[in-house]
C-alpha positions as CSV (number, residue, x, y, z in Angstrom):
1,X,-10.8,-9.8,-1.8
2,X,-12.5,-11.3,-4.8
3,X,-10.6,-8.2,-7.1
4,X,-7.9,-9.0,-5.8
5,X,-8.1,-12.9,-6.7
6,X,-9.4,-12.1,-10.0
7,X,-6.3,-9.9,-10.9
8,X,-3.7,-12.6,-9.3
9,X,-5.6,-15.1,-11.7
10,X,-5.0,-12.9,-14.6
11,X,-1.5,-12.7,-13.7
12,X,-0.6,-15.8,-14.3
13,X,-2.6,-16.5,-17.2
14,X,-1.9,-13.6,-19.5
15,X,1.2,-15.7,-21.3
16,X,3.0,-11.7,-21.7
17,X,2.6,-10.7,-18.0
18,X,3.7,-14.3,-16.4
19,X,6.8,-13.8,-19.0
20,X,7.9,-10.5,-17.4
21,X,7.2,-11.8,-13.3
22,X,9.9,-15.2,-14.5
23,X,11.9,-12.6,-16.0
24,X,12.0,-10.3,-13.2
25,X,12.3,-14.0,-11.2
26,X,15.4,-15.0,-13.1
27,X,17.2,-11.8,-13.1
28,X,17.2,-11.8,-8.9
29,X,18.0,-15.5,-8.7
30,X,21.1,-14.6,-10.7
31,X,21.7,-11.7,-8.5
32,X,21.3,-14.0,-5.5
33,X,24.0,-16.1,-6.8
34,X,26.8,-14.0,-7.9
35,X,26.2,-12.1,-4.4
36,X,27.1,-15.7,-2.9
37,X,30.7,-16.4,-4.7
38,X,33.3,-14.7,-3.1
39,X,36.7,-13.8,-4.5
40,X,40.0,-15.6,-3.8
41,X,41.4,-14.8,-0.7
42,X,39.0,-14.2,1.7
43,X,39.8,-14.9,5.7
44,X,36.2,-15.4,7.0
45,X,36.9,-14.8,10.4
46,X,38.8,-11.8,9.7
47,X,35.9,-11.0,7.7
48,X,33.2,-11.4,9.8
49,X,35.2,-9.4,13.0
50,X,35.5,-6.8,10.7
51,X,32.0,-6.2,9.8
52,X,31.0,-6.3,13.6
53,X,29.4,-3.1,14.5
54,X,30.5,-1.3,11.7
55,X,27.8,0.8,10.3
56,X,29.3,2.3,7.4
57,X,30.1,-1.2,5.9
58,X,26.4,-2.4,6.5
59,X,25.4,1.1,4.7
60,X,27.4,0.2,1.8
61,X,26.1,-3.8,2.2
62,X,22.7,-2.4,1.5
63,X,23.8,-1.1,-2.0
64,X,25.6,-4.2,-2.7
65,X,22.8,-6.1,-1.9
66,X,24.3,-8.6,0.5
67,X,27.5,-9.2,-1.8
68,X,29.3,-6.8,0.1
69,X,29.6,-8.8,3.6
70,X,31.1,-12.1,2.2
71,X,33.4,-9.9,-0.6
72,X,31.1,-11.8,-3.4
73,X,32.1,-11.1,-7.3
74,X,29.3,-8.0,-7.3
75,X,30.7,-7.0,-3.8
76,X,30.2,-3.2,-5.5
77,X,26.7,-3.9,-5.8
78,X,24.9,-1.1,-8.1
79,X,26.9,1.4,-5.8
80,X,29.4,2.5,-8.8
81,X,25.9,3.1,-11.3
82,X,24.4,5.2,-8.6
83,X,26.9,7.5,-7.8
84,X,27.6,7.3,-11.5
85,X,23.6,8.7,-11.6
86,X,24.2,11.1,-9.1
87,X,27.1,12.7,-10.9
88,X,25.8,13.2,-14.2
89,X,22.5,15.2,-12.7
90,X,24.3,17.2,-11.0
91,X,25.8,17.8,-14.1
92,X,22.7,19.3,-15.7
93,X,22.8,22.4,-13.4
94,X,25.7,23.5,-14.9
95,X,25.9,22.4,-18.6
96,X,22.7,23.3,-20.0
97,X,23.2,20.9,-23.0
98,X,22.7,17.9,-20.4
99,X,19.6,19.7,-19.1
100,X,17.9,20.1,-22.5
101,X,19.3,16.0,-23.1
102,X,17.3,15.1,-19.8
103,X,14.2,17.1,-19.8
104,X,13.5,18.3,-23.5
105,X,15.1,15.5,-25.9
106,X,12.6,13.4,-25.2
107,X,13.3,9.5,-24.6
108,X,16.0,9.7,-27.0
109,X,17.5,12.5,-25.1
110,X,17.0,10.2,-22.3
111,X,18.5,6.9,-23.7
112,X,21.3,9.1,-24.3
113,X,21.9,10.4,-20.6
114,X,21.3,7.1,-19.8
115,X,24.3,6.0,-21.9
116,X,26.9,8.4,-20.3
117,X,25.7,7.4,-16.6
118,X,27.1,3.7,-17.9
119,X,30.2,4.8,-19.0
120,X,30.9,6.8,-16.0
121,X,30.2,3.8,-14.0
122,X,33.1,1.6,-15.6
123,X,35.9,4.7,-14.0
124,X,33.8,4.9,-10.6
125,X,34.0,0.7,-10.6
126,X,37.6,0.8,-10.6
127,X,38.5,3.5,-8.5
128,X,36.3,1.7,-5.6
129,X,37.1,-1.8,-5.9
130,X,40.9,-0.7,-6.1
131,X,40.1,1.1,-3.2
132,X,37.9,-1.0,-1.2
133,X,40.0,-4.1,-1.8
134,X,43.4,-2.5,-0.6
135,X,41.6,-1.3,2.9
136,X,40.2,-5.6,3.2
137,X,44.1,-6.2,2.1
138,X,45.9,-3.6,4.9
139,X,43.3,-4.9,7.2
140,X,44.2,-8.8,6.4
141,X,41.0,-10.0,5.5
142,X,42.2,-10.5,2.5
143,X,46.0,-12.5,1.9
144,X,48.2,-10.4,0.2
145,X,48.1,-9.9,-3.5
146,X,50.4,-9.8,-6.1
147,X,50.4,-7.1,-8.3
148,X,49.0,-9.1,-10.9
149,X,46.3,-11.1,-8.4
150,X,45.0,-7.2,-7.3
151,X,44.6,-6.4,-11.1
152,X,42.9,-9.5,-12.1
153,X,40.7,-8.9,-8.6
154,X,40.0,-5.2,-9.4
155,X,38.9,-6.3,-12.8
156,X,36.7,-8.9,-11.7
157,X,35.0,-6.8,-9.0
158,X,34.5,-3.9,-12.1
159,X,33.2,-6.5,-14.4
160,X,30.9,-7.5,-11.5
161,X,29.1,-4.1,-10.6
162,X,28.7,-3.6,-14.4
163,X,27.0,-6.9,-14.9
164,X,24.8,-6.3,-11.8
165,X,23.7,-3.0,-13.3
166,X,23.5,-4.5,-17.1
167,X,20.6,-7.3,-14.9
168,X,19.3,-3.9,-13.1
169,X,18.5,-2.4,-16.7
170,X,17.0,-5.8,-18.4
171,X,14.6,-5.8,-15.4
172,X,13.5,-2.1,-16.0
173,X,12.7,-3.2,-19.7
174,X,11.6,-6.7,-19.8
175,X,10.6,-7.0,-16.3
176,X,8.3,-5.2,-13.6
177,X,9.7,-2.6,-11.9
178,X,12.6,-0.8,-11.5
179,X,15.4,-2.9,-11.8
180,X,18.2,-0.9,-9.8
181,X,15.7,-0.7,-7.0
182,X,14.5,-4.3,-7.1
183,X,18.1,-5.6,-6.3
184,X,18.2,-3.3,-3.5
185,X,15.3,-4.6,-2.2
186,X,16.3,-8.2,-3.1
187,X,19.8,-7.5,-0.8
188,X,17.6,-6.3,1.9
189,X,15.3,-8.4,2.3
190,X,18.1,-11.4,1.9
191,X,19.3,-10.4,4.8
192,X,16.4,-10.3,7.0
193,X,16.8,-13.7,8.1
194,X,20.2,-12.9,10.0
195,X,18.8,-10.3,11.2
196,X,16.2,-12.3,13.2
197,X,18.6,-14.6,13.8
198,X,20.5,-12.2,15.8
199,X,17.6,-11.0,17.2
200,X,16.6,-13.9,18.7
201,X,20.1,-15.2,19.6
202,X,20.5,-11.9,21.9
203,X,16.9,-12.1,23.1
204,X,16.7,-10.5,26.6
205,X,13.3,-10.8,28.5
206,X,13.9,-7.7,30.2
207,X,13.5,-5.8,26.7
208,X,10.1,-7.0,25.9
209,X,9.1,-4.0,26.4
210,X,11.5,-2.0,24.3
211,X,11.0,-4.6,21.4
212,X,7.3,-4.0,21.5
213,X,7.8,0.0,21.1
214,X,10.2,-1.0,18.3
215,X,7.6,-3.1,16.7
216,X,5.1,-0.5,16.7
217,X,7.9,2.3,15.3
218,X,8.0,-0.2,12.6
219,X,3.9,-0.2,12.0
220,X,3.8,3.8,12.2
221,X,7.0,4.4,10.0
222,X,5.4,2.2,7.5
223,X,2.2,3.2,7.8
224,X,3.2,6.6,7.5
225,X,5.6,5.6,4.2
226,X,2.5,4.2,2.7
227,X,0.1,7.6,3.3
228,X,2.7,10.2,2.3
229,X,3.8,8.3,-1.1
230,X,0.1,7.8,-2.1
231,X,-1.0,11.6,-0.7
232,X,-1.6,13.8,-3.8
233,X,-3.0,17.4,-4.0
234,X,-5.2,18.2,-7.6
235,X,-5.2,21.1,-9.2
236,X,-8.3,21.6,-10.9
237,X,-8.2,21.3,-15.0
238,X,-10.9,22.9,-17.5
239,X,-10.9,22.6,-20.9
240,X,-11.7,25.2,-23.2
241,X,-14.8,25.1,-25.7
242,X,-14.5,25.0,-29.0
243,X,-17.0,24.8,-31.5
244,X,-16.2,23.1,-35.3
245,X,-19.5,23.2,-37.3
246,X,-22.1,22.3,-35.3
247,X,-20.5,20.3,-32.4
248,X,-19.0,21.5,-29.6
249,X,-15.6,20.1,-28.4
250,X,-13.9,20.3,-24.9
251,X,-15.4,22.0,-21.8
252,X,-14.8,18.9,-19.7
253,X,-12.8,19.3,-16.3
254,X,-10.4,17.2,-14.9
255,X,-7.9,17.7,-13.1
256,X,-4.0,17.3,-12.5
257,X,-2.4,15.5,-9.6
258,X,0.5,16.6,-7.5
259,X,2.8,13.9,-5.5
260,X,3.3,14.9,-2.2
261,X,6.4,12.7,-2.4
262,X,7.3,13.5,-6.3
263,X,10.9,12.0,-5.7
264,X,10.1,8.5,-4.0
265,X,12.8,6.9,-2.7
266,X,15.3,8.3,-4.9
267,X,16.2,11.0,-2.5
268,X,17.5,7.9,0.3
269,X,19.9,6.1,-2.1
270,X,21.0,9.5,-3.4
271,X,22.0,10.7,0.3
272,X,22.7,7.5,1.3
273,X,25.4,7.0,-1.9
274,X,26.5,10.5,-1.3
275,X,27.8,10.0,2.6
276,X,29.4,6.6,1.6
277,X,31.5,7.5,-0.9
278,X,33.6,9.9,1.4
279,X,34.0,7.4,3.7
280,X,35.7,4.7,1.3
281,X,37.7,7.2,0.3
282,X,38.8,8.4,3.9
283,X,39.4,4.9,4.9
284,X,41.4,3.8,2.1
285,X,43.7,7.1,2.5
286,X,44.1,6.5,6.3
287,X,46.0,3.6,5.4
288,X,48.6,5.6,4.1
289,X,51.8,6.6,5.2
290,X,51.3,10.1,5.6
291,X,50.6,11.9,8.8
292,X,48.6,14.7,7.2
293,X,46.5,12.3,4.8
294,X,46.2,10.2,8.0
295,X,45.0,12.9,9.9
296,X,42.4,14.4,7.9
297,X,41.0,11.1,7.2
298,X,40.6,10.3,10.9
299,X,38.9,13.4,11.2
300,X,36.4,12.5,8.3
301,X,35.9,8.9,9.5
302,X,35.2,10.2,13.2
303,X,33.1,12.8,12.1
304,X,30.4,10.7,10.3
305,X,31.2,8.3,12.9
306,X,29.3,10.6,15.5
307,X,25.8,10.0,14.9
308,X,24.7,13.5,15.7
309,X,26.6,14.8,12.6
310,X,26.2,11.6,11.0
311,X,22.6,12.5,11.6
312,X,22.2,16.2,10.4
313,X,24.0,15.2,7.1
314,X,21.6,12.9,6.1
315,X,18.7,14.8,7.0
316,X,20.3,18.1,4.8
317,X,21.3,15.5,1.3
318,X,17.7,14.2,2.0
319,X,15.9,17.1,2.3
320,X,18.4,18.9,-0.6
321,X,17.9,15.6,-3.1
322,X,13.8,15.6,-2.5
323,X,14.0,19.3,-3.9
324,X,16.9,18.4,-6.8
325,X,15.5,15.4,-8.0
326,X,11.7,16.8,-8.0
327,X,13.1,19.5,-10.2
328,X,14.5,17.1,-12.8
329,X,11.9,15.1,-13.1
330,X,8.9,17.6,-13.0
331,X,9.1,21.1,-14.8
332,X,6.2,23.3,-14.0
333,X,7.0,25.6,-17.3
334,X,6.6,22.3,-19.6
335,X,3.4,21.6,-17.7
336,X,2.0,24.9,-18.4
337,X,3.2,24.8,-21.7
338,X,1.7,21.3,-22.9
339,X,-1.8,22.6,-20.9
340,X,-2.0,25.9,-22.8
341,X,-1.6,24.0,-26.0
342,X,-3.9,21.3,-25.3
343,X,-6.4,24.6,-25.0
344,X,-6.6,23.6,-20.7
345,X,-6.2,26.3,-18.4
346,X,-6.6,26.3,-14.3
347,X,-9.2,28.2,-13.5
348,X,-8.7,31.8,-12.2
349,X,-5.3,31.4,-13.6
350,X,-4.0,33.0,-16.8
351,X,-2.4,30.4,-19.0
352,X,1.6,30.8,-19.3
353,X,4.0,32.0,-17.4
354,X,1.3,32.5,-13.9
355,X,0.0,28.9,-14.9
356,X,3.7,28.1,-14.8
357,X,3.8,29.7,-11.3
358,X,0.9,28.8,-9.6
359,X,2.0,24.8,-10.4
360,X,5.2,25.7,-9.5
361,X,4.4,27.5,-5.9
362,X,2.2,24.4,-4.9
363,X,4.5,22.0,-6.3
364,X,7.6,23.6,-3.2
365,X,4.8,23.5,-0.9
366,X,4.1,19.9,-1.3
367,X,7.7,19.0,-1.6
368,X,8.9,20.7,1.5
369,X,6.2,18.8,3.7
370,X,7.6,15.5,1.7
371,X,11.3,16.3,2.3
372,X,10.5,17.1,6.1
373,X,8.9,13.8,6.1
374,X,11.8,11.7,4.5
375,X,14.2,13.4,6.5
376,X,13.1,12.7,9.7
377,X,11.5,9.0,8.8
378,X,15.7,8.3,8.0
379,X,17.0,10.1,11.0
380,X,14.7,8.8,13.5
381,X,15.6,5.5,13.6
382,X,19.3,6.8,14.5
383,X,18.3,8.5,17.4
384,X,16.0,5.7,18.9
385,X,19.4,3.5,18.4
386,X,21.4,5.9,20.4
387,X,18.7,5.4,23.4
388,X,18.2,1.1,22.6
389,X,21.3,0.5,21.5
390,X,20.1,-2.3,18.9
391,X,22.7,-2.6,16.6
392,X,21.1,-2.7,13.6
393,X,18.1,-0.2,13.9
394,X,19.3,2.4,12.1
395,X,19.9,0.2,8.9
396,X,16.7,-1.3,9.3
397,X,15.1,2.3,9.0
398,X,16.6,3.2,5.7
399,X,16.2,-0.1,4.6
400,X,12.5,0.2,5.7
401,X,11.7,3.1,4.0
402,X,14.0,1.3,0.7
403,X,11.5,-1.7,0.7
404,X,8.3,0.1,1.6
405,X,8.8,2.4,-1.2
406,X,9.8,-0.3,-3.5
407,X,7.4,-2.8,-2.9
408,X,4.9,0.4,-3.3
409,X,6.1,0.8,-6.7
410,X,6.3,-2.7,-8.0
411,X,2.5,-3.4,-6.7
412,X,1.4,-0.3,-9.0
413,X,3.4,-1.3,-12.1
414,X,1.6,-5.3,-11.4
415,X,-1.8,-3.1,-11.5
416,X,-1.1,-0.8,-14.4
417,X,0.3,-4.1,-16.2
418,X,-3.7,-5.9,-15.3
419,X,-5.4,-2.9,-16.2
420,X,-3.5,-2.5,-19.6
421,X,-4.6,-6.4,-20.2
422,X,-8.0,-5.7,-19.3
423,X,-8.9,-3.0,-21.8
């Protein structure tokens, strides 16, 4: 208790490390507020019936965080930059000049790939807002637009998103934390409130009993979150002796730690983003006045409308992105490279290529226990729905494992912040 005292006091009196907390402060407030202006137009009731019990809009309200439900300026959220993200790694497995950019570039390399997931976001923006915003107009929640009004709308919703992910980035650098991630977390927890609101509106005595199961779900899952993001398994590390004149240098051991969850959370906004986007799109072509465009859009809405298939495709894109973007972000062949010139070897292992392979043969072991466990922490919640019928329950299990992770993340960036201060 008294550590962790001493390091809140340091945080607010090391001038550099108060700075970045009212930094990260400011950015969210500003967040906060665009998510609360809403553009011209907007029937409320209309609004608010159409959101009832629709699960794919409170999916895609999670990535907006919030702005989504009350069509705000940044209604788009960070939704655009994500699948923007999404795109151009997937990218890498097939243009090997984007792979070397990622992985061996460097940071500049880096900043680069950075700079083309922005500019694809601007063309994503677009497409969805026009999109989004003709299903609210053939659905009347908004009043219909002239051409000109639905150009000047589309525009502002782009300029939105890109702003929201321009505040996203300035967090990441002058902040704490992930900025992306924070707003998400931000828009969650937002709208925690209403939830309990409705909760407690709809109270039933006779489910006592099913709310305390629920509330002890909620302890395991995040229990559970906590464990598997902090598990680790070491490898051991020895250096080599080496002897210049008459000291000897090296022979120490160490030893090199393995994430069981390498990916984080990435992996749920990933699959997340990935089943949302086929859904705007089905929507806004079963407006249409096609029979055959109406048809096979149906069939796509009612489809991930069925939460068993619903179900099974998030568990595959989560289990498939835990493996993907563990592989982008971790190469065991770099790692075995940067040991054997170090002069650091494994023991019992040759350096090189079997170093390479032993990392790499631990390193699909861990994952596959870590995408098993993301996979079913996100799908479970949607099957205990199916049996309580609670509304909301299987949002509030990918948004668990969202804030969990996130908050997670932010309290070891505060510590590694301290610790840098102390030394």
């Amino acid at each position: 208790m008294k550590e962790l005292v001493r390091k809140i006091s340091l945080i607010f009196s090391d001038s550099t490390l108060r700075g970045r907390m009212l930094f990260t402060l400011v950015g969210l407030i500003i967040f906060r507020v665009l998510s609360s202006i809403p553009v011209p137009g907007v029937d409320a009731l209309r609004l608010e019936s159409f959101f009832a019990g629709n699960d794919f809009l409170g999916f895609l309200n999670i990535f907006s965080g919030g702005g989504l439900s009350n069509l705000s300026l940044v209604m788009l959220g960070v939704g655009p930059y994500i699948t923007a993200s999404i795109i151009m790694q997937l990218l890498t497995i097939m243009s090997p000049r984007l792979k070397a950019m990622y992985q061996e570039e460097g940071e500049a390399g880096r900043r680069k790939f950075a700079q083309y997931s922005r500019i694809l976001t601007v063309p994503l923006a677009l497409l969805q807002s026009f999109a989004f915003l003709n299903l609210l107009q053939s659905n009347e929640v908004l009043k219909s637009l002239t051409s000109f009004e639905m150009m000047t709308n589309i525009l502002v919703v782009t300029v939105g998103s890109v702003l929201l992910m321009w505040i996203g980035e300035l967090i990441t650098e002058f902040g704490i934390g992930n900025g992306v991630s924070l707003l998400i977390f931000a828009g969650i927890v937002s709208g925690l409130p209403q939830i309990l609101g409705q909760l407690l509106f709809t109270f039933d005595p006779s489910q006592i009993p099913t709310y305390l199961a629920l509330s002890f779900f909620i302890l395991v899952v995040v229990a559970a979150v906590v464990v598997i993001t902090e598990a680790e398994r070491p490898i051991p590390i020895t250096y080599a002796k080496r002897v210049r004149g008459m000291r000897v240098y090296g022979g120490l051991s160490t030893y090199l730690p393995l994430r069981l969850n390498q990916a984080g959370v990435i992996p749920i906004i990933f699959a997340l983003s990935f089943l949302l986007f086929p859904q705007m799109i089905a929507t806004f072509f079963s407006q249409l006045p096609n029979d055959i465009v109406q048809t096979v859009s149906n069939f796509v809405i009612q489809s991930l409308n069925n939460p068993w298939v619903y179900g099974f495709l998030y568990f595959i894109l989560v289990f498939f992105f835990t493996y993907f973007y563990t592989a982008l972000t971790f190469d065991p062949s770099t790692t075995a490279t940067n040991l054997q010139k170090s002069g650091a070897f494994i023991p019992g292992v040759r350096p090189g290529v079997p170093t390479s392979e032993y990392i790499g043969k631990i390193l699909t072991r861990l994952t596959l226990f870590g995408a098993l466990f993301l996979g079913l922490i996100a799908v479970l919640p949607i099957a205990i729905r199916a049996v309580t019928h609670i509304s909301s329950l299987a949002i509030g299990g990918t948004a668990l494992l969202i804030v969990v992770s996130v908050v997670i993340d932010l309290i070891k960036k505060i510590d590694s912040q301290v610790s840098l201060r102390e030394y």
